[in-house]
N, C-alpha and C positions, 0 to 999 in steps of 0.2 A: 441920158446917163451912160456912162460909159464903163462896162462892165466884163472888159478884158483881162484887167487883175481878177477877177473873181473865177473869170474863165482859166487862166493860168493856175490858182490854188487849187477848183475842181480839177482839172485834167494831173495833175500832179498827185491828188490825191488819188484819181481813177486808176494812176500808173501805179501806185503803190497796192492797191487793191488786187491790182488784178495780179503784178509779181508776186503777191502772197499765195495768189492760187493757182500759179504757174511750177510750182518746185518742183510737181512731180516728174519733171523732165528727169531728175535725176534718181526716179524710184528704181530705176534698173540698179544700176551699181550701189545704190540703198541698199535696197532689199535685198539684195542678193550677199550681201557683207561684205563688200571688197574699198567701202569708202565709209569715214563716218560721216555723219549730221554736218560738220562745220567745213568739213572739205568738198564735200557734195554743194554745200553753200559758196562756198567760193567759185565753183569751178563754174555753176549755175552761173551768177554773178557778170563774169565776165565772159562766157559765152552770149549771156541773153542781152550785155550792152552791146558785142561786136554785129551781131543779130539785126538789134534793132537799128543802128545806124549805117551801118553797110547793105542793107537791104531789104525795111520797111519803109520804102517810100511808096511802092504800088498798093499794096492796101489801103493805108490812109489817106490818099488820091480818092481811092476807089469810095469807100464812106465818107469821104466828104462831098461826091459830084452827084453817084452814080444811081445813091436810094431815092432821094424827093430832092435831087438840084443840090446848089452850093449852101451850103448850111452859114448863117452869121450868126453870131456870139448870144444870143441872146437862146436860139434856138440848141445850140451849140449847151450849152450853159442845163438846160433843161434833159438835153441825152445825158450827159453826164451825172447828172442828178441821177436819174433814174439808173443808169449802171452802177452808181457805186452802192445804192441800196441793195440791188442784185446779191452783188459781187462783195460786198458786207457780211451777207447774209451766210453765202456759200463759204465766206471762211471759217466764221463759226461755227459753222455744221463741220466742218473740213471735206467740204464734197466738192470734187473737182469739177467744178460745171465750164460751158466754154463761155469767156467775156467773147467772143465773136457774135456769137448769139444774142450775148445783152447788147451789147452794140449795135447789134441791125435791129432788134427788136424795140431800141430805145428809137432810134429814128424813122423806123416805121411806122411807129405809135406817133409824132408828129406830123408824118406825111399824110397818113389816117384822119388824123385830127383836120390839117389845112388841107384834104384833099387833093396832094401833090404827089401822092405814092409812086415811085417807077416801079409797077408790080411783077414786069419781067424779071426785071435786075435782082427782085424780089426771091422770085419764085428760080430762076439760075442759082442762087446761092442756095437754097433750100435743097434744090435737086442735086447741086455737088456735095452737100455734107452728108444726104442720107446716101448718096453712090461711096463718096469716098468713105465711110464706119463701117458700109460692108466690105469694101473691097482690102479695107485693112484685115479684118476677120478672116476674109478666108485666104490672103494671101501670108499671115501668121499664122492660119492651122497648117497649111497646105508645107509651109515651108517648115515647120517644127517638126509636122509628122515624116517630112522624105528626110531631113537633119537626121532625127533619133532610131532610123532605120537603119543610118552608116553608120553612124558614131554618136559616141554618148557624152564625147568633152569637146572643146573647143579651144584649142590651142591661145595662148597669150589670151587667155577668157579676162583675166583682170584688166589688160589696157583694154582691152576691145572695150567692155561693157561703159569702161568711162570715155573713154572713146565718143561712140556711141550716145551717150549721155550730153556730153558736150556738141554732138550737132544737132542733137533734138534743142538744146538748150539756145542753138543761135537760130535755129528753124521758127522757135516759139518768138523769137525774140522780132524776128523780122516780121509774123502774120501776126503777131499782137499788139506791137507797138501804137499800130493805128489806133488801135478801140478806145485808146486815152486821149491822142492827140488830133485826131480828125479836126474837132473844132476849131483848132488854132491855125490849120496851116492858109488861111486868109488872113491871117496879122501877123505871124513871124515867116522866115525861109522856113523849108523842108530839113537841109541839114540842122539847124539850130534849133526844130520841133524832135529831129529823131535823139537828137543827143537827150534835147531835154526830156522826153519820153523813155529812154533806156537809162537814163540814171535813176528816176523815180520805179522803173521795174525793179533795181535791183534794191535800193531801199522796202521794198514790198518785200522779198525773199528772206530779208536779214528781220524785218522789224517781225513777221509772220511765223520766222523759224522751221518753215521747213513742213508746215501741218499737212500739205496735199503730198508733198512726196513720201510721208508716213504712211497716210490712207491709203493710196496705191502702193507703194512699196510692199507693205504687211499683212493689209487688210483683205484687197480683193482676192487676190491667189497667192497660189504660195512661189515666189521669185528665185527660179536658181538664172544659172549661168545662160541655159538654153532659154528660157523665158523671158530672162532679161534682156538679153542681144536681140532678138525677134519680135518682140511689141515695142519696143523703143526707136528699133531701125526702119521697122513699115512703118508708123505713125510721125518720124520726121520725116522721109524720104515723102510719104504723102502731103506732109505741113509745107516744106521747101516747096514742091509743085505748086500747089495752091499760090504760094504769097509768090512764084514766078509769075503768074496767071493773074495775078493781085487781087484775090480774091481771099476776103478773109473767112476762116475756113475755121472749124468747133475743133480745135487737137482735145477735149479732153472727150470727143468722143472716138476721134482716131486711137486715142492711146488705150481708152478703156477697154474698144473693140479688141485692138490688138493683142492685149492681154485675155482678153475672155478667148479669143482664138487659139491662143498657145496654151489655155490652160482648158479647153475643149482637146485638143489635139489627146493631152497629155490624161485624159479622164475625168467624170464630171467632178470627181471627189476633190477634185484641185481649184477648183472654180466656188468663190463662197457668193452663190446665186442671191443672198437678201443683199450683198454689198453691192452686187450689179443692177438688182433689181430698184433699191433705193439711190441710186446713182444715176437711172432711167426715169423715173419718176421726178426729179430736179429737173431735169433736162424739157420733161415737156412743159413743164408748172413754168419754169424761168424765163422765156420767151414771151411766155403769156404774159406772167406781172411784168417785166418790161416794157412791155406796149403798152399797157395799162396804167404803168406809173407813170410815162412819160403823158401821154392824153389826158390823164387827171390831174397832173401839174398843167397843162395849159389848159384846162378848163376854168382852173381858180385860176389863172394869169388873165384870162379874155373874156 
């Protein structure tokens, strides 16, 4: 049976999923008031298409070869499944969790399963995302704190911040595009999976509205000009490395980091610790049902 169409609807569906829980790219200039809801949406949009087809092809290389071998459709078909329950879930809640993580965790949970794990490749991507969370933290305390000792504004603060916005938004778009399309890129080209991967993200940000760049935006700290330039610019400058490196990489704990660091910098009364702390606790839980989901779907399959 030949279950390529079906893999085409999932990954289509994954890419909308996961663009709905990508918005907060633009919680800086959100949050901060210098853009509204529907312009922040647009700009999202067409940053996270130029992103994903200009350059997320190293990622979804890398999650289709590099976790347990070359993944076929049927296997392919079963990640997806299990990411978009994930990444479902996380919208609902509106908590920005990374689909990077459901996506290795989905095909880990297979390679577990058939005993094919590559547990270096494994365990390298684990060790770049907890180096890279901290290294955004304290390169956004470090850099808030010697900013607010010079000076207290920031010149053209309004382009900058969408600015800013806009390369996290193509940064997202290149290290995430894979997490939907890995399974296909053994039945269509590269270019005609990333196109069709960055249109189904941006349908994700329109049909979603915008719920994850709220929740960062407003919820976790409080976003001016200084906080939004500085956790937004370390957390893509880190995402862009990473998907050079093709290595796909958790941004939504880069961003979260980056933000708890500028709002550590700025005192703890600026930091609302149960939204960081329930945002932490998604993070370790989602990894785990991802592996989990994916291995108990192929349990009833075999």
């Amino acid at each position: 049976m030949d279950i390529t169409p079906v893999l085409f609807v999932l990954s289509f569906i994954s890419g909308i999923m996961i663009g709905g829980n990508c918005t907060y790219v633009m919680a800086a200039p959100f949050g901060a008031g210098v853009i509204s809801r529907k312009r922040a949406l647009l700009f999202y949009a067409l940053f996270i298409f130029l992103g994903a087809v200009l350059a997320g092809k190293g990622v979804a290389q890398n999650l289709n070869k590099n976790i347990i071998g070359s993944i076929d459709p049927m296997l392919g078909a079963v990640a997806l499944i299990s990411l978009l329950i994930c990444v479902l879930i996380a919208n609902l809640v509106k908590v920005p969790l990374s689909t990077s993580e459901m996506a290795t965790g989905a095909i880990a949970g297979i390679g577990i399963f058939f005993g094919s794990l590559i547990s270096r490749s494994l365990l390298d991507f684990y060790a770049s995302w907890i180096a890279g969370a901290f290294i955004c933290f304290f390169i956004s305390y470090a850099s808030t704190r010697a900013f607010e000792l010079k000076t207290p504004r920031i010149p053209y603060e309004k382009a900058l911040l969408i600015a800013v916005g806009c390369f996290f938004a193509f940064s997202m778009g290149a290290n995430n595009v894979g997490n939907s399309i890995f399974p296909l890129l053994g039945t269509i080209s590269i270019p005609f999976a990333l196109f069709f991967g960055g249109i189904s993200l941006i349908a994700g940000g329109f049909i979603f509205s915008g719920r994850t760049m709220e929740k960062l935006g407003k919820d976790v700290t409080e976003i001016d000009a200084v906080s939004g330039l500085f956790s937004s610019l370390v957390a893509a400058v880190a995402l862009m490395a990473m998907s050079f490196m093709g290595l796909p990489a958790p941004a939504a704990h880069f961003y979260t980091m980056s933000l708890f660091g500028v709002g550590a910098a700025k005192g703890r009364e600026k930091v609302s610790l149960r939204a960081i702390a329930q945002i932490i606790v998604i993070w370790i839980i989602s990894p785990v049902l991802s592996i989990g989901i994916s291995y108990g779907v192929l349990t009833f399959l075999y």
